[in-house]
N, C-alpha and C positions, 0 to 999 in steps of 0.2 A: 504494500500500500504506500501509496505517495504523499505526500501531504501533509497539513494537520490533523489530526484525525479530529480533536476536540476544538471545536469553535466556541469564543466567546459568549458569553449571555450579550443579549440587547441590555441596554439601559430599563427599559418597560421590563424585562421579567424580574429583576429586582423589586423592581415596585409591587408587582403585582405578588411575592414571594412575601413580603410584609404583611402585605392584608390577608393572605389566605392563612401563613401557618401562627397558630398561639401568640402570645407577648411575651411568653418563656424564650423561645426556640431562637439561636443564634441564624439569621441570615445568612449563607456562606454565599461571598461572589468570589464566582470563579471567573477568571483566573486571577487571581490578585498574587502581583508581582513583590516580592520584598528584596531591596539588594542588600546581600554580605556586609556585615559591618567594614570589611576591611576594603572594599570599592570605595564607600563612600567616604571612608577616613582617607583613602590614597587623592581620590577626588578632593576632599576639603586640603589636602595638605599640596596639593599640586596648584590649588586656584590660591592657596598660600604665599606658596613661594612665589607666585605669577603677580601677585599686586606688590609683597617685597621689590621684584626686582623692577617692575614699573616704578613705582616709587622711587626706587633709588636711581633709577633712569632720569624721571624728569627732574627730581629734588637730592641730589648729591650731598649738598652739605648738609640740609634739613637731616639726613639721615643718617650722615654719618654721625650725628651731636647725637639722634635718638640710640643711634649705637652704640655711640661713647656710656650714655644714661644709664642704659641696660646694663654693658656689661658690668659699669660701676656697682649699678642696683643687685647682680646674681652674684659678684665677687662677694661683695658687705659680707655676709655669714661664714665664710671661709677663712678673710682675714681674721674675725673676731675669734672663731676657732684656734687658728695657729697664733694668735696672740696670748690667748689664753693657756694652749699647749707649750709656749715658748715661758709663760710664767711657772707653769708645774714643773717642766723637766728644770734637770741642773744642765748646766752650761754647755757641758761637756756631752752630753747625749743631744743636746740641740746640734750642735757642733758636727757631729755624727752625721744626723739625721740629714741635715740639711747639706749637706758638702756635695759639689758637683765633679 
């Protein structure tokens, strides 16, 4: 067989599916499409990055300050961390730690 085999409902047998079964009975309309979580998160993180890089296209400096902001804004808790890490340890273990 070639084909679809199963066609659509009209919009009218809907309707008319309401009035005839109970006020209990869930309606089923076939075919109702649902997409994958992971479609629509790749979709939202792709029209993401598409207004980022428009953005930084027409407005360069405007963005690179809101960049600068950020990264300031996500570093904060990090430095406060090894601030606080660098008051516990002795000297000498920071010394350690930190050497390149």
């Amino acid at each position: 067989e070639k084909g679809v085999m199963f066609h659509p409902y009209t919009a009218g047998t809907e309707d008319m599916d309401r009035e005839l079964l109970p006020s209990f009975h869930d309606v089923s309309v076939y075919p109702r499409k649902e997409l994958p979580f992971f479609l629509v998160f790749t979709a939202g993180l792709c029209m993401f990055t598409l207004s980022l890089a428009l953005l930084t296209h027409f407005y360069p400096v405007f963005m690179g300050e809101l960049a600068r902001i950020a990264l300031e804004y996500f570093a904060t808790p990090f430095s406060v961390i090894a601030e606080h890490l660098q008051a516990l340890l002795p000297q000498q273990i920071w010394n350690l730690l930190t050497r390149t």
